[in-house]
VEXDO-596448 format. One record per residue: x, y, z of N, C-alpha, C, O in turn; residue in one letter. Coordinates in steps of 0.001 Angstrom, whole numbers, padded with zeros to 6 digits, always signed. Layout:
<rs>
XYZXYZXYZXYZA;...
</rs>
This chain:
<rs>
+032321+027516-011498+030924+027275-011871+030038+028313-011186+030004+028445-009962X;+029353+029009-012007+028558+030026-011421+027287+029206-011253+026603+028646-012110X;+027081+029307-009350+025690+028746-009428+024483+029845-008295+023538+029314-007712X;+024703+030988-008211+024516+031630-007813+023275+031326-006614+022055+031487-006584X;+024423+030740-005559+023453+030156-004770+023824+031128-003048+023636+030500-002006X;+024294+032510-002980+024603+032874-001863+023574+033760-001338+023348+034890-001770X;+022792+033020-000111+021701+033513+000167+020785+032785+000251+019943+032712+001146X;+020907+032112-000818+019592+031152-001274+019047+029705+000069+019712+028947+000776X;+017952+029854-000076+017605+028798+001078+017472+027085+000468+016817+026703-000501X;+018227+026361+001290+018589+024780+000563+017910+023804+001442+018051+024090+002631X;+017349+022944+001259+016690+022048+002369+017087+020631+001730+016676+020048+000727X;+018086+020290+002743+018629+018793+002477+018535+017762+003266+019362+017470+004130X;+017100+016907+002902+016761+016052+004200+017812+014849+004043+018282+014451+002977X;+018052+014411+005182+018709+013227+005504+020141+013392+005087+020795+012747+004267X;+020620+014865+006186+021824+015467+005792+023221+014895+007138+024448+014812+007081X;+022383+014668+008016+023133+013991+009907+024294+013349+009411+025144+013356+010302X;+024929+012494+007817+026039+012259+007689+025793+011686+006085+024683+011808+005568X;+026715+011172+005495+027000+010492+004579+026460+011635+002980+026522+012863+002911X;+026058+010825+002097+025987+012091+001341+025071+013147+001553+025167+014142+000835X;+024021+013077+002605+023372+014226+002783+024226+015529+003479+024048+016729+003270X;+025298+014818+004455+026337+015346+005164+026928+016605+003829+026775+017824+003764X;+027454+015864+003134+028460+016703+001869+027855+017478+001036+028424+018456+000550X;+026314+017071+000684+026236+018370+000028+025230+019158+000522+024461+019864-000130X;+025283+018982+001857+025150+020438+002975+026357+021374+002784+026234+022375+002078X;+027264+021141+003259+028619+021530+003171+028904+022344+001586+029168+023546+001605X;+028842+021742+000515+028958+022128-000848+027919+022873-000992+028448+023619-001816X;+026703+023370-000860+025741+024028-000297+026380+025739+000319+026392+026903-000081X;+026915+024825+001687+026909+026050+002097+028279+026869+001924+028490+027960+002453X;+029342+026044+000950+030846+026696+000806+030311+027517-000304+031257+028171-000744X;+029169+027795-000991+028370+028833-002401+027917+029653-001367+027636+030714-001926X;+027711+029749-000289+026876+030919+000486+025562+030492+000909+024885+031350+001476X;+025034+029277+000741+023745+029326+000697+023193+029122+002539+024001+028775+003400X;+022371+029286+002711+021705+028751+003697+020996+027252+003843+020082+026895+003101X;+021426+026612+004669+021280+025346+004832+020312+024785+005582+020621+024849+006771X;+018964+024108+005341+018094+023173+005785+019033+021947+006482+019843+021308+005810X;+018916+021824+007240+019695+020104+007554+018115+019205+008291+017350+020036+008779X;+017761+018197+008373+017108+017700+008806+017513+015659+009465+018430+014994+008983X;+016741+015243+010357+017341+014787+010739+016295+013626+011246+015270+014127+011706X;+016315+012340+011266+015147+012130+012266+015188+011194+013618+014189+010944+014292X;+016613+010685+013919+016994+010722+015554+018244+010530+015345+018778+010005+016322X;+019104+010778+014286+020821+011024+014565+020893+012942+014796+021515+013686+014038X;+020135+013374+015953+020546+014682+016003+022057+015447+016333+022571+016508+015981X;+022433+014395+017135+023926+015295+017493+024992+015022+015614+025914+015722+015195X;+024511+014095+015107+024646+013831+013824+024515+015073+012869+025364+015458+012064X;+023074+015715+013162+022948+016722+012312+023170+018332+012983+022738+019360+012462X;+023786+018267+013991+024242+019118+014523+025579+019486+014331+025856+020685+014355X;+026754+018359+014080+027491+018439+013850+027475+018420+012326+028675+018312+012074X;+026938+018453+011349+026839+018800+010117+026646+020279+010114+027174+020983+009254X;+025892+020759+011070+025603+022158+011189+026818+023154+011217+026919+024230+010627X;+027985+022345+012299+028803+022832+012256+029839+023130+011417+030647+024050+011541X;+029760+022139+010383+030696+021830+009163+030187+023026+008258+030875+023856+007664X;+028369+022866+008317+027973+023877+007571+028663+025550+007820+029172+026242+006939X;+028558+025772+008719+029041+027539+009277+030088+027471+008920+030324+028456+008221X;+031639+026273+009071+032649+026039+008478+032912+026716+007267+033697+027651+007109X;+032068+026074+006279+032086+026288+005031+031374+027436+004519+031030+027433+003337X;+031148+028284+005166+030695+029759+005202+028908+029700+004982+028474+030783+004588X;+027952+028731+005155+026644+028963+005189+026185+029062+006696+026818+029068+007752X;+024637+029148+006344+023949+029045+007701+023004+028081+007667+022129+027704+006887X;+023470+027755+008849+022011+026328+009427+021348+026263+010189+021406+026694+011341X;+020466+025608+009573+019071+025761+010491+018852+023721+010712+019154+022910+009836X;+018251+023354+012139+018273+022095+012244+016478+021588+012230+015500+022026+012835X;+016647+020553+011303+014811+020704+012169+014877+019088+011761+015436+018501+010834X;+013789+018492+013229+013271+017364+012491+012591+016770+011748+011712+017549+011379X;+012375+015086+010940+011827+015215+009577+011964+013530+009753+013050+012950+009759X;+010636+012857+009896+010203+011957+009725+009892+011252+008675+008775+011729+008473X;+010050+010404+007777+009573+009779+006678+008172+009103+006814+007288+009182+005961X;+008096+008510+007856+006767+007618+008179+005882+008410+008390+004719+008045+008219X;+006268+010153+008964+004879+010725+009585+004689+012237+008751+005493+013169+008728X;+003392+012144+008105+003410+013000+006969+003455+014474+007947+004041+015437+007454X;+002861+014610+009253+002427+015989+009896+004049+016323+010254+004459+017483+010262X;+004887+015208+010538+006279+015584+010591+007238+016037+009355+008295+016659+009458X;+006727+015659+008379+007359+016219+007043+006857+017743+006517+007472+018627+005921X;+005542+017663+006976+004779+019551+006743+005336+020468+007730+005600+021657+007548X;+005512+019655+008998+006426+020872+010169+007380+020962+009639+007494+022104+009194X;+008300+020275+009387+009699+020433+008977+009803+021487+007694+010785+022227+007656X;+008944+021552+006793+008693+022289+005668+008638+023937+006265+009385+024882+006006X;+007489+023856+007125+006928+025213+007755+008132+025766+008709+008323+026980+008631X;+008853+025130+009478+009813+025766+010321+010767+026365+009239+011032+027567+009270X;+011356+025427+008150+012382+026255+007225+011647+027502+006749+012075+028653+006835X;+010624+027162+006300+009853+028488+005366+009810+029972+006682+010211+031130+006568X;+009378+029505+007437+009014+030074+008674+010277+031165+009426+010228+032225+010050X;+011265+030331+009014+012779+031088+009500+013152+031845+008229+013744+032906+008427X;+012943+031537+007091+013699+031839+005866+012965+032590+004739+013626+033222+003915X;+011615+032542+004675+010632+033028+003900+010071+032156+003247+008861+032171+003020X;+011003+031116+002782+010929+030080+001300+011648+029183+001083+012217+028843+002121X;+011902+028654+000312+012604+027035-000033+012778+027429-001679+011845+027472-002480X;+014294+027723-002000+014966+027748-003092+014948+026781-004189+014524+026828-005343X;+015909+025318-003033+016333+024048-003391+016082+023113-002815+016395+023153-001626X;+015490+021975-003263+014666+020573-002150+015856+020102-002324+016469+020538-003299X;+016303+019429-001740+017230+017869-001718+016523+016971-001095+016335+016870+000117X;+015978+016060-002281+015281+014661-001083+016718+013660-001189+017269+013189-002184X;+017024+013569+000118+018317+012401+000477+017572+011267+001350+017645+010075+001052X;+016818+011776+002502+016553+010880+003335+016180+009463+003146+015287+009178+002348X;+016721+008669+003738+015958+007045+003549+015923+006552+005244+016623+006983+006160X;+014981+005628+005281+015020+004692+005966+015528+003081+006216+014620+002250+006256X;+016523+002734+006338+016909+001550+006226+016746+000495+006693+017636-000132+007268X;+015288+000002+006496+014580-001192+006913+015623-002311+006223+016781-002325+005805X;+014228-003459+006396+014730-004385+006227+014648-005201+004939+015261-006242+004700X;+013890-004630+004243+013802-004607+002993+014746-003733+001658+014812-003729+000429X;+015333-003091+002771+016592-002527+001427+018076-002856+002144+018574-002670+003255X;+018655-003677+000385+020085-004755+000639+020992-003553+001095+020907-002348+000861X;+021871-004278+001812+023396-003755+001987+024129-004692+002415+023639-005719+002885X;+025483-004476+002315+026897-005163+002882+026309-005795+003952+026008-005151+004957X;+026081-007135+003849+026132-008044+005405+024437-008395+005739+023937-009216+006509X;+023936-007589+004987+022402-007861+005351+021123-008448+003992+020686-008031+002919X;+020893-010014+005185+020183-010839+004223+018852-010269+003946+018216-009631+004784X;+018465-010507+002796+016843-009762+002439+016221-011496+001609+016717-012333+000854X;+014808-011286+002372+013595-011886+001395+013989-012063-000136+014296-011047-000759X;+013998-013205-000728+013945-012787-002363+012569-012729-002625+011790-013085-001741X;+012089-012272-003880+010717-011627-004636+009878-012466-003366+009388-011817-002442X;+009790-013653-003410+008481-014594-003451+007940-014597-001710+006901-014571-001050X;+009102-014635-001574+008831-014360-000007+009092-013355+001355+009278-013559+002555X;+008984-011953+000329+008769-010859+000949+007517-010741+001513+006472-011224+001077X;+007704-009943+002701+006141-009504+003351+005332-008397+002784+005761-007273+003047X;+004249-008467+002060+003940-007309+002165+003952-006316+002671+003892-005229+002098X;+004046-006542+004065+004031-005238+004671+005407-004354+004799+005379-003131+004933X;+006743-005209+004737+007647-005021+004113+007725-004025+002598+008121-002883+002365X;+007378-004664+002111+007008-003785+000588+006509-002490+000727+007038-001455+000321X;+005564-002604+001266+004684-001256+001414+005472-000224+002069+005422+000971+001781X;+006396-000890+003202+006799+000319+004186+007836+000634+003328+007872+001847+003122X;+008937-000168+002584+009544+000576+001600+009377+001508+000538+010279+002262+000171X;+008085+001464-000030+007688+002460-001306+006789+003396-000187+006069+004262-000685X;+006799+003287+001010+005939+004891+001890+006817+005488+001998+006844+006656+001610X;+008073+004753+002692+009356+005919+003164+010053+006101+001574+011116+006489+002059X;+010211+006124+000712+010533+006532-000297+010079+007085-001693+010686+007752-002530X;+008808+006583-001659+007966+007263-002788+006814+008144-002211+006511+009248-002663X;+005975+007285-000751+004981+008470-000301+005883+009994+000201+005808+011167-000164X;+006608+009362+001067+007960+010386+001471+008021+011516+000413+007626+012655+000663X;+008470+011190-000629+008760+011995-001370+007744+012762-001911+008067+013942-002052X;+006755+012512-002217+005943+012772-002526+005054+014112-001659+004708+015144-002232X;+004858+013892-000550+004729+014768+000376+005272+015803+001030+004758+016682+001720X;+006788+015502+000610+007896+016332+001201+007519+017590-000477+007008+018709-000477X;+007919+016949-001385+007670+017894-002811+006328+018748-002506+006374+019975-002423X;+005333+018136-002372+004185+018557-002597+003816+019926-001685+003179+020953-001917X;+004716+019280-000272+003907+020269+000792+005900+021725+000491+005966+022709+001228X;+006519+021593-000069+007574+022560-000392+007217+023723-001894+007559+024895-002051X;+006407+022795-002816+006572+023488-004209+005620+024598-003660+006098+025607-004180X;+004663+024956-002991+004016+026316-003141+005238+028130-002626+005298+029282-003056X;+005826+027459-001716+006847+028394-001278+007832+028363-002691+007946+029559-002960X;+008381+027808-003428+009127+027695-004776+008509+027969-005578+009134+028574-006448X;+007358+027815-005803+006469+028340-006800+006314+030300-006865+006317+031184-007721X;+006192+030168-005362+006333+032297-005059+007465+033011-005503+007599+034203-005778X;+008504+031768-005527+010016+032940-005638+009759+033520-007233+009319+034625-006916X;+009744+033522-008166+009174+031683-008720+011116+031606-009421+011652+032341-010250X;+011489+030834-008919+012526+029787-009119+012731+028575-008260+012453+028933-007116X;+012980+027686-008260+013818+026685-007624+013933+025225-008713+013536+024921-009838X;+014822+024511-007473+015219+023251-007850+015194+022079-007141+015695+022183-006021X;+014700+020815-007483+014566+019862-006989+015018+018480-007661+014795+017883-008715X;+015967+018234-006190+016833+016605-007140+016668+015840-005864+016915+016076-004681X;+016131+014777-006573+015829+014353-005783+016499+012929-006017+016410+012348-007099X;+017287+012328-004739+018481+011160-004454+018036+009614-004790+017641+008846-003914X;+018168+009218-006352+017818+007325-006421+018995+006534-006343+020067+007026-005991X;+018887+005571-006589+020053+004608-006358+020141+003841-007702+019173+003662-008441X;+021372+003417-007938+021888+002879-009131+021218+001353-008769+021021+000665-009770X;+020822+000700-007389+020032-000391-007454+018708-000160-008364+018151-001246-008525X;+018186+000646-008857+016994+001385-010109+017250+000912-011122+016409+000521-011931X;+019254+000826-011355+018928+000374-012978+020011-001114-013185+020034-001840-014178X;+020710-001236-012126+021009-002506-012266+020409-004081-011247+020604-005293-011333X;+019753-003320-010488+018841-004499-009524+020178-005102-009090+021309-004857-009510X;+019588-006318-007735+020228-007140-007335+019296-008083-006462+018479-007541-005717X;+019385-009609-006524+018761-010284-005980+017998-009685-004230+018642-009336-003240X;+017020-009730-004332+016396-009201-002794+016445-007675-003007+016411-007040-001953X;+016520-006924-004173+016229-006024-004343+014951-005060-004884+014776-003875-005168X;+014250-006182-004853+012789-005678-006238+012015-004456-005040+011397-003489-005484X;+012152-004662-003722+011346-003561-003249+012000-001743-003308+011507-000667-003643X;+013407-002220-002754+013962-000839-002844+014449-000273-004703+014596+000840-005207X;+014543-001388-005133+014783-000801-006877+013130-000333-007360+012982+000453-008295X;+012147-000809-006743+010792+000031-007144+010645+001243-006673+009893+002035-007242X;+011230+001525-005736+010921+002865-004900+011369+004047-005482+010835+005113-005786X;+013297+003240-005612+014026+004417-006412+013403+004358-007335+012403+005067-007225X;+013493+003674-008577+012905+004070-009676+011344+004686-010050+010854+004718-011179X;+010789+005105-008942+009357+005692-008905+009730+007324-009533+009266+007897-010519X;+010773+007788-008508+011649+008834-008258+011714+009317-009754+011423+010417-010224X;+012129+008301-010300+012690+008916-012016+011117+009405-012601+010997+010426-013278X;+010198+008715-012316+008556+008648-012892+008204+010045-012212+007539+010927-012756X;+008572+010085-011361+007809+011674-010486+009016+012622-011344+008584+013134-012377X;+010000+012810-011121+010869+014021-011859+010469+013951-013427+010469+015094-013883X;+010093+012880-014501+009462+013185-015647+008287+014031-015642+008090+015114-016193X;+007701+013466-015062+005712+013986-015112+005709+015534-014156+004958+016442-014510X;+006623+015693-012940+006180+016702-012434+006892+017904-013335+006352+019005-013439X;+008203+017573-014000+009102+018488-014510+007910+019618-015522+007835+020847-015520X;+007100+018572-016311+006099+019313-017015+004946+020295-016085+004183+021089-016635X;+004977+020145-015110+003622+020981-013962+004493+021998-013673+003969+023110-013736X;+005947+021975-013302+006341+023573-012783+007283+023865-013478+007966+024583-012748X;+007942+023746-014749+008584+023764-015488+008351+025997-016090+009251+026834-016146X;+007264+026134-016312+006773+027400-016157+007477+028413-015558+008105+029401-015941X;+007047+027610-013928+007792+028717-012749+009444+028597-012464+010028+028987-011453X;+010030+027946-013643+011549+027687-013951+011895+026856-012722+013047+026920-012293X;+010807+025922-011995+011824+024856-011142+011736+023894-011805+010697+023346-012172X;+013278+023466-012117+013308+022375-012654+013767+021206-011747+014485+021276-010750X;+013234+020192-012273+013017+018553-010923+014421+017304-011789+014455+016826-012923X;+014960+017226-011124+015882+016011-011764+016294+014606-010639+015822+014343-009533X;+017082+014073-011243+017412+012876-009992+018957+012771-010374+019503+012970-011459X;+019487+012398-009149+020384+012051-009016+021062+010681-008577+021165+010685-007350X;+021625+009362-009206+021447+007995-009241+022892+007921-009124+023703+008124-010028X;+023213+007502-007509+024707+007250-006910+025061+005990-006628+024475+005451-005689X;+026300+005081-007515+026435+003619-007368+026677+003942-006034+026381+004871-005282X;+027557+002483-005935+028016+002244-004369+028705+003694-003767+028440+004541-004619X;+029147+004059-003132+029311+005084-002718+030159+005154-000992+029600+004934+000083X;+031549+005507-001201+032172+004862+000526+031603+006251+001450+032224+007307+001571X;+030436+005974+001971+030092+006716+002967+030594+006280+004211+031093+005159+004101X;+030655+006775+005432+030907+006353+006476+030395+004792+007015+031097+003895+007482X;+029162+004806+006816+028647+003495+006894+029139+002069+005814+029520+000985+006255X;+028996+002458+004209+029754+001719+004094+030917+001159+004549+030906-000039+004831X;+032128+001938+004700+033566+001648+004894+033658+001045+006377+034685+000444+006695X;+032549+001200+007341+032063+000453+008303+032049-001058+008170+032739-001979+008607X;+030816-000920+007264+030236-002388+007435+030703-003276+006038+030632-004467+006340X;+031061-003146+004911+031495-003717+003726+033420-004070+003961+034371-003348+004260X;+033293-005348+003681+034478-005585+003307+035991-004523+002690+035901-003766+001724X;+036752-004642+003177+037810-003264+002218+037402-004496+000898+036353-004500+000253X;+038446-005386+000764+038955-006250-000342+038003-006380-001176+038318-006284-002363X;+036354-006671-000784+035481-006881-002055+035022-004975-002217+034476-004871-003315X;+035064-003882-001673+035144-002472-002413+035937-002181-002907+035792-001118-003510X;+037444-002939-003032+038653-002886-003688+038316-004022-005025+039016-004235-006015X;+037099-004590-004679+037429-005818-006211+036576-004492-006839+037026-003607-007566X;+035270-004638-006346+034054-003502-007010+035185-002421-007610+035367-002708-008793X;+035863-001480-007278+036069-000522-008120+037201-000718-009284+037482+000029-010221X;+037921-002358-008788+038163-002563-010050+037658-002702-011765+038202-002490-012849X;+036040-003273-011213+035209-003193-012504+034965-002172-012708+034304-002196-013746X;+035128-000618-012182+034121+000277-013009+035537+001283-013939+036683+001606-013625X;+034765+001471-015032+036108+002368-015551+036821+003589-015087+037811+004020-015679X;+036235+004233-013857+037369+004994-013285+037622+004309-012780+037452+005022-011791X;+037981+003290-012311+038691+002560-011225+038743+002826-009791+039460+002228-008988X;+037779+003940-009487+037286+003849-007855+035752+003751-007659+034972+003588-008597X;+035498+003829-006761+034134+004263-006118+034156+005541-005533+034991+006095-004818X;+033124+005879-005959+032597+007149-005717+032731+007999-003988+031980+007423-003200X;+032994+008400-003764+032861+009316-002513+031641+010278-002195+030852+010125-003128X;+031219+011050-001439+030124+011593-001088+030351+013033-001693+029446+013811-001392X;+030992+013374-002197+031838+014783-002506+031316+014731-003943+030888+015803-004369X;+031272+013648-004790+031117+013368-005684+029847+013999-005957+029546+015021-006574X;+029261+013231-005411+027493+013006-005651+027175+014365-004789+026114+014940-005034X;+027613+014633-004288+027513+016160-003402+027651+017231-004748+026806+018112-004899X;+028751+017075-005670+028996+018003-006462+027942+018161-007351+027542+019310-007541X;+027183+016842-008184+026446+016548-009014+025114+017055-008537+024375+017590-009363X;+024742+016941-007301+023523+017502-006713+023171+019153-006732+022071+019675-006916X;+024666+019894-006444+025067+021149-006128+024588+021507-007799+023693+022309-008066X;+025434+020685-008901+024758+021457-010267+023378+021497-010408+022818+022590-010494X;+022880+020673-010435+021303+020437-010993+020721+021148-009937+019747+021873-010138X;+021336+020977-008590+019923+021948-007917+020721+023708-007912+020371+024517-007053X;+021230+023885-008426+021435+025729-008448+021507+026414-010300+021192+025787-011311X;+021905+027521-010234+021750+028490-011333+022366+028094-012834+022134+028424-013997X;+023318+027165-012114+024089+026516-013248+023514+025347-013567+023945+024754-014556X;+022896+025026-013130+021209+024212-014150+020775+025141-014964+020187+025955-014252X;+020733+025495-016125+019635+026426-016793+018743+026213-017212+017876+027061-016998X;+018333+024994-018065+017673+024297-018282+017200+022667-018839+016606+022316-019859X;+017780+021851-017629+018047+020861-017173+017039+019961-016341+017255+019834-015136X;+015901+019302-016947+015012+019203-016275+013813+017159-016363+013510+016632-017433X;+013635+016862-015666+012907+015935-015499+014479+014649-016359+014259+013803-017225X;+015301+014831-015989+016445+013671-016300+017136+013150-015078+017011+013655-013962X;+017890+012081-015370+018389+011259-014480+020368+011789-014250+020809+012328-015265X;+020998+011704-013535+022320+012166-013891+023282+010935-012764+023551+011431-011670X;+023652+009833-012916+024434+008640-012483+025699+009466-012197+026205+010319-012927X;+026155+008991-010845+027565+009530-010505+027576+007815-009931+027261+007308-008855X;+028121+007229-011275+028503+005401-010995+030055+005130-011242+030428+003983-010995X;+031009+006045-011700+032164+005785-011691+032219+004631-013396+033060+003853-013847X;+030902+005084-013852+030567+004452-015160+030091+002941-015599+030050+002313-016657X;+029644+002610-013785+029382+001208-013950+027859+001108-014911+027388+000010-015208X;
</rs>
């Protein structure tokens, strides 16, 4: 796959492990230069750094707050600052309050969520994003190329009880890659998303049952669950050269659930 990405500068927040981890790595085995960001698993994203040089790129480490917008514009300015510019966004980062489900952890249903709950979920994921894009597209706009995919969750299109805050957030994600795809579409960056079912990251295979991720990938028609390599690969297309023109869509690495 020609994606002519050696050289090119990649900024993949919320890279310290799991799928931000992998497609740093897939990133930097094309040549590219690698953003890693991090916002207190540093020896986390240090050792991604290292995987990165591994795989023949270069990394750069910086930190990158979701809650604090002056921490998301530094983090922007140090990459630009070392590198000239910003090629490829990867928004990965999340925060894992208490309002978004996982293996073992009880959530509020609809009625008796906190607001303030709510809110802090659609800041770290939709203001987040929002700010991270906003304060990156002028450096992408100069090259003028780049790409931006930005990371939702398959909780977007199949929900799950105690899910209505984090399935609003992701699915905002799909609403911003439609509407913005038309604003820089011009300067050939094209904006997409990328929507990863369950997925055995480190943390999963931690905290989830083997036997019920062994029932789960019985239902889906490949018959596994997805790995980080996966969704690493799918990210690597849409955000480089071998995107040509591929833009404001959704692309599910669900194992076809």
């Amino acid at each position: 796959m020609w994606t002519d990405l050696a050289g090119k500068v990649v900024l993949v927040t919320g890279s310290s492990s799991g799928i931000g981890r992998a497609t740093a790595q897939a990133y930097a085995a094309d040549g590219a230069r690698v953003a890693i960001t991090y916002h207190e698993n540093k020896d986390g994203a240090e050792e991604t750094a290292r995987l990165v040089r591994e795989a023949g790129g270069t990394p750069l480490v910086v930190r990158y707050d979701l809650n604090d917008e002056v921490s998301i514009r530094e983090a922007i300015t140090a990459v630009t600052g070392a590198w000239g510019g910003i090629d490829v966004l990867v928004t990965n980062a999340v925060v894992w309050s208490e309002g978004i489900p996982r293996p073992g952890r009880e959530v509020p249903d609809f009625e008796d969520t906190d607001p303030r709950l709510w809110q802090e979920v659609l800041r770290t994921t939709v203001d987040a994003t929002f700010h991270t894009i906003q304060a990156a597209l002028p450096a992408m706009r100069d090259r003028p190329w780049g790409r931006i995919v930005m990371v939702s969750s398959g909780l977007a299109d199949y929900g799950m009880r105690g899910g209505a805050a984090y399935g609003a957030a992701k699915a905002g994600l799909l609403g911003i890659a439609r509407s913005l795809a038309w604003e820089v579409g011009a300067d050939d960056v094209l904006v997409n998303v990328v929507t990863p079912g369950q997925t055995m990251t480190e943390n999963v295979r931690r905290i989830a049952p083997a036997k019920a991720l062994e029932a789960k990938a019985k239902t889906l028609p490949s018959g596994r669950l997805s790995v980080p390599e996966d969704v690493a690969n799918a990210i690597v297309f849409l955000g480089s050269a071998a995107n040509g023109n591929i833009t404001g869509q959704t692309l599910r690495v669900t194992g076809g659930s």
